[in-house]
N, C-alpha and C positions, 0 to 999 in steps of 0.2 A: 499450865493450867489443868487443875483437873479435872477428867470428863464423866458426868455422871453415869446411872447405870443405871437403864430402864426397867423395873421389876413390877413385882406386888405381891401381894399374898393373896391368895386364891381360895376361898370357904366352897363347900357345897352349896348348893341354896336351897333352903326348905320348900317341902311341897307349897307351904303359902305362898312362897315367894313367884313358885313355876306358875303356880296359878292368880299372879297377880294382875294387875288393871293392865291391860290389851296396850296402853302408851304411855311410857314413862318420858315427863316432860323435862327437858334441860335444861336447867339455868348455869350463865356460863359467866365467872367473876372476877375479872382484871379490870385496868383503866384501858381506855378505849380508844383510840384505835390500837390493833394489836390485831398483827398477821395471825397471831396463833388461833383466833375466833377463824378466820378462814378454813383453815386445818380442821375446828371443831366442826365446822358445817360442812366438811367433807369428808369426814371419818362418819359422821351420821347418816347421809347419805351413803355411803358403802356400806352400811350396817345394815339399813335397813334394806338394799336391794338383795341381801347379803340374806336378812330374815324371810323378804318374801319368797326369794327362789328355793327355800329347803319347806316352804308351807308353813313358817312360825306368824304366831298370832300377832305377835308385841309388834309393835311401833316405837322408833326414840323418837322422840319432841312433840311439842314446838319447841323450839332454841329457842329461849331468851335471856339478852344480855343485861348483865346489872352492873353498869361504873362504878365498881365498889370495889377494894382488896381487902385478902383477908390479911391479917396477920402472917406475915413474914415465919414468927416465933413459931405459931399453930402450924402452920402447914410443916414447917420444920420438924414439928412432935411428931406428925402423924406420918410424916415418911420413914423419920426413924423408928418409930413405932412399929411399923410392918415390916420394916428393913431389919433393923439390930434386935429390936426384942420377938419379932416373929410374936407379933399380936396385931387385930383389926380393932382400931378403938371405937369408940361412940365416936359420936359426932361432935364437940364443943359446942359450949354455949356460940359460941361467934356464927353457925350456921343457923342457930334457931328462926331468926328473921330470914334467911334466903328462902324462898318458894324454888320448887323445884321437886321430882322424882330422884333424881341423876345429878349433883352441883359437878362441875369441873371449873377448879378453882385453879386461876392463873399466876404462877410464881414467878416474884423476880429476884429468888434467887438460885443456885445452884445446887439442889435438892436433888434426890430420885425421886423420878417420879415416880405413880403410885396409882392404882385402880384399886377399890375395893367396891365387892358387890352387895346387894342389899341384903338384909337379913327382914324375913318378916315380911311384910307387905311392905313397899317403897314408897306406898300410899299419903302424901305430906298429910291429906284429909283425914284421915284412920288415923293418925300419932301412933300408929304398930312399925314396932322393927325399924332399923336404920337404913335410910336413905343409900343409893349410889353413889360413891365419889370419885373423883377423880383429882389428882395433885398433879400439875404441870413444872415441869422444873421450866428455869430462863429460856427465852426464847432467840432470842436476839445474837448469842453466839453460838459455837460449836456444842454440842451435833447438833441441834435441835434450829437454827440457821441452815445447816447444808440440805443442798435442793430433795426433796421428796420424802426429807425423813422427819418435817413436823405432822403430816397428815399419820405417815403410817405409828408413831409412837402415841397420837392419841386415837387411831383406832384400837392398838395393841392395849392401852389404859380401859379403853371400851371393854375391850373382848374380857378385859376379869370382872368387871362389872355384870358382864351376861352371863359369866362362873364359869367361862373358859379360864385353864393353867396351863405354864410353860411346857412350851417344847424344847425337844434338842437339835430341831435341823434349823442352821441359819438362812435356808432359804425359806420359812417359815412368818408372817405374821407371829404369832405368838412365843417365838423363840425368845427365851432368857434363862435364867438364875436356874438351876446351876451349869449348863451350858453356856460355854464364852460368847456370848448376845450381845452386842454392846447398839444403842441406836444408829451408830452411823453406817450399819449396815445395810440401813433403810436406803443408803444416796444412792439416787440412780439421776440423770441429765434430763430423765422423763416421766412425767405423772403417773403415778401406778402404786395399786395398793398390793404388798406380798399378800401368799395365798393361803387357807384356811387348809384342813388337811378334811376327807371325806368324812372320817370320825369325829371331827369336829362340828361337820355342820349336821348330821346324823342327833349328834349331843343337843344342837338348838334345836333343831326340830322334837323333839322329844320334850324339850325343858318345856319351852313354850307351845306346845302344840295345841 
């Protein structure tokens, strides 16, 4: 079987975007129950205790969940999108109805997944610039089932969304493409989110200051 490959394509984000609304809200969209929601309420939590300790202004959430899928096909576009053709699309018509800053959209199929970050104001109320997203590949098997590596691959989906890009050390959060990154690097027997590098959180506090 084969095992997907955690990535994304990573934009600068416009000074709007640095200077956007202080909380960007999440809506999170698979059928329900579904471990991977636990994962997304714990990679936000580490994000955000993550944004207070460097002095960044922003906030992620409220987390709210919608029992809805999206299209299998669409999220399929949008990871190869980013993946094969190295482009960050709009958004499809299929999110116009989702509320949210941030959507992270739950896949059940065997996709890469995908972070990409806002362009413009992430503002759903302003209709400027495109939203946050997030594409979850399956959760239910390898890697994204072995213990501690669904939290850290949607914090890692996170971190491009706040316009952090790969690294090359795998003892890294943010390690991927083109560095051999693969998710199951994440497995550890015990809860723990890998580490940001100093530059990195130097990067947030500045984006969001």
């Amino acid at each position: 079987m084969r095992l997907a490959i955690v990535t994304a394509v990573v934009l600068a984000l416009p000074a709007s975007a640095d200077a956007a609304a202080k909380t960007w809200s999440i809506t999170v969209c698979g059928a329900a129950p579904d471990s991977r929601r636990v994962a997304v309420d714990e990679a936000v939590a580490f994000w955000n205790a993550t944004l207070a300790s460097v002095g960044a202004s922003l906030t992620l959430g409220p987390i709210h969940g919608l029992d809805m899928r999206v299209s299998e096909d669409v999220l399929t576009k949008i990871s190869e999108g980013v993946l094969v053709h190295d482009r960050t699309p709009r958004l499809p018509r299929e999110f116009d109805a989702i509320p949210g800053d941030v959507i992270i959209a739950l896949s059940d199929a065997e996709l890469i997944s995908v972070g990409i970050p806002p362009s413009g104001s992430p503002s759903t109320s302003s209709g400027r610039g495109r939203r946050g997203l997030v594409v979850v590949r399956k959760g239910d098997i390898p890697p994204l089932s072995l213990p501690n590596v669904a939290r850290n691959v949607l914090a890692h989906e996170l971190g491009h969304v706040l316009g952090l890009p790969h690294r090359s050390d795998p003892a890294l959060l943010m390690c991927g493409r083109p560095a051999p990154c693969r998710p199951a690097v994440f497995q550890t027997p015990d809860m723990r989110f890998f580490p940001l590098t100093d530059s990195e959180k130097r990067d947030l506090a500045k984006r969001f200051r």
